[in-house]
C-alpha positions as CSV (number, residue, x, y, z in Angstrom):
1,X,0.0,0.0,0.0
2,X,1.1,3.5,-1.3
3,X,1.9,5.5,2.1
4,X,1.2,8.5,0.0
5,X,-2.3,7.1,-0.7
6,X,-5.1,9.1,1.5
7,X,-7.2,6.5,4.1
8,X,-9.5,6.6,6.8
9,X,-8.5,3.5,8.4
10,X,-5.6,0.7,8.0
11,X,-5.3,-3.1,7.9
12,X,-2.5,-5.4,8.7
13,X,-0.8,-6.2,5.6
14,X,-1.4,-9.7,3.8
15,X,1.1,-12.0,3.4
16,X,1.7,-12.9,-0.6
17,X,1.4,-16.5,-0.4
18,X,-1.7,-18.7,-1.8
19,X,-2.0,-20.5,2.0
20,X,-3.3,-17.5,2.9
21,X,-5.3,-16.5,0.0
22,X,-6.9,-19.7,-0.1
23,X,-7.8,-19.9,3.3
24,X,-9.2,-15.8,2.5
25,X,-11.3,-17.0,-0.3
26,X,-12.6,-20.2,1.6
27,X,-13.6,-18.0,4.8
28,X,-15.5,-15.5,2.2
29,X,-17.4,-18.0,0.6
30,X,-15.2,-19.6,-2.6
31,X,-15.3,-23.8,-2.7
32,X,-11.4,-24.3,-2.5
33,X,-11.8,-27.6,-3.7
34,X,-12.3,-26.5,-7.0
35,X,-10.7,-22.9,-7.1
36,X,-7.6,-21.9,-5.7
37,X,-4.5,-19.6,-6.0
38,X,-1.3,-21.1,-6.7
39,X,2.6,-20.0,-6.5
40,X,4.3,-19.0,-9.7
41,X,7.3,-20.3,-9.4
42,X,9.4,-18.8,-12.6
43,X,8.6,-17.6,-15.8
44,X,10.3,-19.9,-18.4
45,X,7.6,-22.0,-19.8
46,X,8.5,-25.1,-17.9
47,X,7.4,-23.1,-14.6
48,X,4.0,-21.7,-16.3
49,X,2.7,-25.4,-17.7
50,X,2.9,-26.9,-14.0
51,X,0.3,-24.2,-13.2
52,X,-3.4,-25.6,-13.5
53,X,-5.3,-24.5,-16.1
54,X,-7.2,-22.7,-16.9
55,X,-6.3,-19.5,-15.4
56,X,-8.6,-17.2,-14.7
57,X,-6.8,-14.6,-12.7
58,X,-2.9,-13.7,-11.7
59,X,-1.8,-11.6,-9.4
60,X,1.1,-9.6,-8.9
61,X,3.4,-8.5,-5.7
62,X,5.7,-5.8,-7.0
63,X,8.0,-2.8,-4.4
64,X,6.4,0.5,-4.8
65,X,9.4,1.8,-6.7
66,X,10.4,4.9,-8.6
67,X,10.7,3.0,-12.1
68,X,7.4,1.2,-11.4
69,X,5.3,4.0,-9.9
70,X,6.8,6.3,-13.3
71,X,5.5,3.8,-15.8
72,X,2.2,3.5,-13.7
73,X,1.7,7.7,-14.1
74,X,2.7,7.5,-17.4
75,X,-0.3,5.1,-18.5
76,X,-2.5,6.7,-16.6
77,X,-1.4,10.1,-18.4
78,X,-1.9,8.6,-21.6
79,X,-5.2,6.8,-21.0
80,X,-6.3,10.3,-19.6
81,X,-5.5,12.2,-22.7
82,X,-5.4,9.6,-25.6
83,X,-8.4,7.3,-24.4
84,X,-8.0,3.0,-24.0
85,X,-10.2,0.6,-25.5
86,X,-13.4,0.6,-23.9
87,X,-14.0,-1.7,-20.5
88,X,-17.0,-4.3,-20.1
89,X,-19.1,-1.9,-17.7
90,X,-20.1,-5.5,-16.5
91,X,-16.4,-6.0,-14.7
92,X,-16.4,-5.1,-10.8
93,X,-13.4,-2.5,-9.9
94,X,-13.3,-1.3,-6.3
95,X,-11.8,2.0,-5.6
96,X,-9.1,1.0,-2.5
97,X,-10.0,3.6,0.9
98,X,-8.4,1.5,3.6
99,X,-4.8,1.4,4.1
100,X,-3.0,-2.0,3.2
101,X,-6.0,-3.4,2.3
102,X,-4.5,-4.3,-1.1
103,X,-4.5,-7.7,-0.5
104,X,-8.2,-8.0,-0.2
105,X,-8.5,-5.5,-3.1
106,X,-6.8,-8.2,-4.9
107,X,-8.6,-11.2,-3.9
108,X,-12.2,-9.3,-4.5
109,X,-11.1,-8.5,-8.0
110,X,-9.5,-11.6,-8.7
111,X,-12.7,-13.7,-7.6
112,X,-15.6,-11.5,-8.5
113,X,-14.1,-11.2,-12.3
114,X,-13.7,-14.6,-12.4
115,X,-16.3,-17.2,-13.7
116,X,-16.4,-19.4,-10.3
117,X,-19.0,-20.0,-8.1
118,X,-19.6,-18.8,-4.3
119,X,-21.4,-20.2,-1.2
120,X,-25.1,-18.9,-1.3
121,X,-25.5,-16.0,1.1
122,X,-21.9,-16.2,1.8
123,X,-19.7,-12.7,2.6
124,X,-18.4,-12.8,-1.3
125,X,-22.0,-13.3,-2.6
126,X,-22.8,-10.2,-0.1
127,X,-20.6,-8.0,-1.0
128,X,-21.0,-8.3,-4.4
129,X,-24.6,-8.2,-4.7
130,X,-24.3,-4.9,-2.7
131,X,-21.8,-3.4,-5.3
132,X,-23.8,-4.1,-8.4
133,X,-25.7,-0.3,-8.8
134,X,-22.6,1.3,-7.2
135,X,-19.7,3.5,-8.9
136,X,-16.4,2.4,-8.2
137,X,-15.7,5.0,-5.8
138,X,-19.1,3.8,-3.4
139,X,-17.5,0.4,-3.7
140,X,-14.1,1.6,-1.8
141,X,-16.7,3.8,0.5
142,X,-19.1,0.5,1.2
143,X,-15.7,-1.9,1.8
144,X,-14.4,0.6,4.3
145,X,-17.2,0.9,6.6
146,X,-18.6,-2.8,6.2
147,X,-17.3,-5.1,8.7
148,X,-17.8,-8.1,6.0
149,X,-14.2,-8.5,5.6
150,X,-12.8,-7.1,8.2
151,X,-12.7,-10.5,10.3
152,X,-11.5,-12.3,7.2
153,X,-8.8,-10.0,6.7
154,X,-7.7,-9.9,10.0
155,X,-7.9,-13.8,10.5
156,X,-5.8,-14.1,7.3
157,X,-3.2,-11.7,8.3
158,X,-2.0,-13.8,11.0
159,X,-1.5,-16.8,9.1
160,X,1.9,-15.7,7.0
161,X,5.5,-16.7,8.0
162,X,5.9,-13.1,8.1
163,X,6.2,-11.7,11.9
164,X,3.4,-9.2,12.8
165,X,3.8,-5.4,12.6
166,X,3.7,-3.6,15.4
167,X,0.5,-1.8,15.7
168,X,1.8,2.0,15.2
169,X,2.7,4.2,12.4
170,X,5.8,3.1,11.5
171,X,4.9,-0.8,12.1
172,X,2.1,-0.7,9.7
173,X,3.9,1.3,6.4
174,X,4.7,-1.2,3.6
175,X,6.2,-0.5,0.2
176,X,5.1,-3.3,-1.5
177,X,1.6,-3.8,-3.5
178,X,-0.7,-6.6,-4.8
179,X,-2.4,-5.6,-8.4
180,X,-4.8,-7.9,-10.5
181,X,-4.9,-9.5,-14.0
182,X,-8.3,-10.6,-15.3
183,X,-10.0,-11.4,-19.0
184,X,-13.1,-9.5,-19.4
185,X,-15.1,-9.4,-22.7
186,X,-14.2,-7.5,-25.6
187,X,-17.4,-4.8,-25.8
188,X,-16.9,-4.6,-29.8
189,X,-17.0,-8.6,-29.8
190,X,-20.0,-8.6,-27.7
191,X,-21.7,-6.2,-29.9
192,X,-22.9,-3.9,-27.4
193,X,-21.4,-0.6,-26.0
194,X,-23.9,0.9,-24.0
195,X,-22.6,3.1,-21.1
196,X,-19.2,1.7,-21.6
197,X,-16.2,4.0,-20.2
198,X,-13.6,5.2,-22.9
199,X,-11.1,7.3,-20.7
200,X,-11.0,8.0,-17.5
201,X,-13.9,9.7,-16.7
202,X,-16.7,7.5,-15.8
203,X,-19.3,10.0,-17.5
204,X,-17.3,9.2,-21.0
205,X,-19.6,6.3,-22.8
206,X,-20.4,5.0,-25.9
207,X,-24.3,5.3,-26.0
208,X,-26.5,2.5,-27.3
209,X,-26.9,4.1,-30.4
210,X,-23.0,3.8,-31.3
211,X,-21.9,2.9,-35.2
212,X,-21.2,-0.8,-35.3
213,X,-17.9,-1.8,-34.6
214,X,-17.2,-1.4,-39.0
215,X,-18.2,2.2,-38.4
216,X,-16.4,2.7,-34.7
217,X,-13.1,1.7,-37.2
218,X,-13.7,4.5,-39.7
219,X,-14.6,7.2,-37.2
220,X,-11.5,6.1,-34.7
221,X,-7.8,7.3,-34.5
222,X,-4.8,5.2,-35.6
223,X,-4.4,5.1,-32.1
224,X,-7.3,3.9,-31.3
225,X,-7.5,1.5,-33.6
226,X,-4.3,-0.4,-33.1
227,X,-6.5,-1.7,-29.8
228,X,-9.4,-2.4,-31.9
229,X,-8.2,-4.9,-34.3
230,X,-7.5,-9.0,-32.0
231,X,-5.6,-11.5,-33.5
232,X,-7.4,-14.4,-34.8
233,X,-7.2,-17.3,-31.4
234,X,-5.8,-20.7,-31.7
235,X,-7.0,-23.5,-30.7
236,X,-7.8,-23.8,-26.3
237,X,-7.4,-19.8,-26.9
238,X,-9.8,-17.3,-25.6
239,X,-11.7,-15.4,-28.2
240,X,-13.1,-11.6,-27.9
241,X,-11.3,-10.6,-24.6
242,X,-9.2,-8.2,-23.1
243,X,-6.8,-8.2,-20.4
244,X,-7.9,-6.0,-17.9
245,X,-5.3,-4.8,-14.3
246,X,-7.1,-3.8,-11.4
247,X,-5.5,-1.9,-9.2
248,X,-7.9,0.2,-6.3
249,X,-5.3,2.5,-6.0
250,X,-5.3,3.6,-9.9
251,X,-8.4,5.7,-10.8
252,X,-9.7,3.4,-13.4
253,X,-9.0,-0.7,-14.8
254,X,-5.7,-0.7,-17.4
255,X,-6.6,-2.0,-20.6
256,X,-3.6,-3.9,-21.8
257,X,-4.7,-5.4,-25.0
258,X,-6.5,-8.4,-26.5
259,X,-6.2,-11.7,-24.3
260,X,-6.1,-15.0,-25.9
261,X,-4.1,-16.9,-22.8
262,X,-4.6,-15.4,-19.1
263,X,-2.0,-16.7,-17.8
264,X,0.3,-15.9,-20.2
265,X,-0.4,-12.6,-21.4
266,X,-0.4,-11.4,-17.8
267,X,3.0,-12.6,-17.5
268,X,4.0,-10.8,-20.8
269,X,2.1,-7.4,-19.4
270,X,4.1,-7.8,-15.8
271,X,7.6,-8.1,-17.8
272,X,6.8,-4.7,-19.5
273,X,5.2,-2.6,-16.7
274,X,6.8,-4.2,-13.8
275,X,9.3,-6.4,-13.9
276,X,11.8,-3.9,-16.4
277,X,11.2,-1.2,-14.4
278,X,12.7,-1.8,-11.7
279,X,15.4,-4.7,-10.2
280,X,14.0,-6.1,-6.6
281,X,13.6,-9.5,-5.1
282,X,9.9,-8.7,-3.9
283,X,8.6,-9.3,-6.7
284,X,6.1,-12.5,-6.3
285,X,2.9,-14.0,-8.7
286,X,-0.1,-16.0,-7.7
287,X,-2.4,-17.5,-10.4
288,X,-6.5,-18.2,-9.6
289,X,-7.8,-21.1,-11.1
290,X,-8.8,-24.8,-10.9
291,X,-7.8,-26.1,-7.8
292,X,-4.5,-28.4,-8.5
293,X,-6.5,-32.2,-9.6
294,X,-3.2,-33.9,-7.0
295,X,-4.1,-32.7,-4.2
296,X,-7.2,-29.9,-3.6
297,X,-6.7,-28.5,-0.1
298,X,-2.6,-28.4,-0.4
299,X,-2.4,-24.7,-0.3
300,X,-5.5,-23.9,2.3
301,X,-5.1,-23.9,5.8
302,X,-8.7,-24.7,7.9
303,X,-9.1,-21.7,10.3
């Protein structure tokens, strides 16, 4: 969590392992017999096919550096001026208010944007129901003063081989961050683009009476249109979708192109924003997905 970042209140950092994620996601309502986050272990491709597929989400743990937090304003400058391609209004970002809560941030964005099931009535199902008419920003307002995951949080916190912070100022700063990879429909593919945000602002839509996607291409900058145009998927490929970074600290989802592999195109987007940027050994990746078939409750500890 930034320690620039503006909050009302502050949470003990989590631990970036998948023993404590898992036992997170099981305590808020996810079936960890069948969904769980795993370690990436490397990135050469011998590392990446031990990962169970498919992928539906990865996660990154990157220092909140000078190189990485430059390349971060310098994509949010450029979406600000020049526009991204346009996000499914149907994906759930959550504007991050509480202090180190970036864990949970994380988790919430990797789950809820993820096509997995959740226990009926559970704190997952809750919360998410409740966020469905909101804005981004009442989503980071709702989290804070809900004590839904508060509990959760605090019961997963103390479950890393990390030793606990003090409870002061000084105990509670961290420079490190968690951000979130998903695949979220291409709008164009879908055929819609109702109320769909361009830029940053989250008044800027393309109403329901938008050209189809032949006439969006005419009308649309080069620019614009280099994000416009997928390659054709192979086969086991995903077709029409983007890959999307959520990050509550960021004012709006990073569009980062068209997504044909999750796992693997959110390794090539961490390289370029995170990884070049900046030399650290803090760095660390979890990928959500099917629980691994060997042995289901491996990574989740019962609390």
């Amino acid at each position: 969590m930034d320690p620039t970042t503006p909050q009302c209140s502050r949470w003990i950092p989590l631990e970036g392992n998948p023993e404590v994620f898992n036992s997170w996601a099981q305590m808020a309502g996810l079936d960890t017999s069948k969904y769980q986050f795993v370690d990436i272990y490397g990135l050469d491709d011998n590392l990446l096919s031990i990962i169970p597929k498919p992928t539906q989400a990865v996660i990154v743990l990157f220092p909140l550096k000078e190189g990485i937090k430059n390349k971060q304003m310098e994509q949010i400058d450029t979406i600000t001026t020049r526009g991204q391609h346009p996000i499914d209004p149907a994906l759930l970002f959550v504007k991050q208010k509480v202090g180190n809560a970036c864990g949970t941030m994380a988790l919430i964005h990797a789950i809820a944007n993820s096509d997995v099931a959740y226990t009926p009535d559970s704190v997952l199902q809750k919360f998410i129901s409740s966020c469905k008419d909101k804005t981004p920003e009442e989503r980071g307002d709702f989290l804070e003063t809900t004590d839904l995951f508060t509990q959760i949080h605090l019961n997963s916190s103390i479950l890393g081989q990390t030793p606990q912070p003090t409870n002061d100022e000084d105990g509670m700063q961290t420079d490190l961050h968690f951000s979130c990879f998903v695949a979220a429909p291409d709008i164009y593919a879908k055929g819609g683009q109702e109320n769909v945000a361009v830029g940053a602002s989250s008044s800027t839509s393309i109403s329901s009476s938008a050209p189809e996607p032949m006439s969006v291409m005419e009308h649309t900058s080069p620019f614009m249109r280099s994000f416009l145009t997928d390659p054709e998927p192979k086969e086991g490929q995903l077709e029409g979708m983007r890959l999307i970074e959520l990050d509550g600290r960021r004012p709006f989802p990073i569009d980062h192109g068209p997504c044909v592999d999750v796992l693997d195109d959110s390794i090539d987007a961490i390289k370029k924003h995170y990884l070049s940027q900046v030399e650290s050994v803090y760095f660390s990746l979890m990928a959500f997905g099917a629980a691994p078939p060997d042995n289901s409750s491996f990574y989740v500890r019962h609390v």
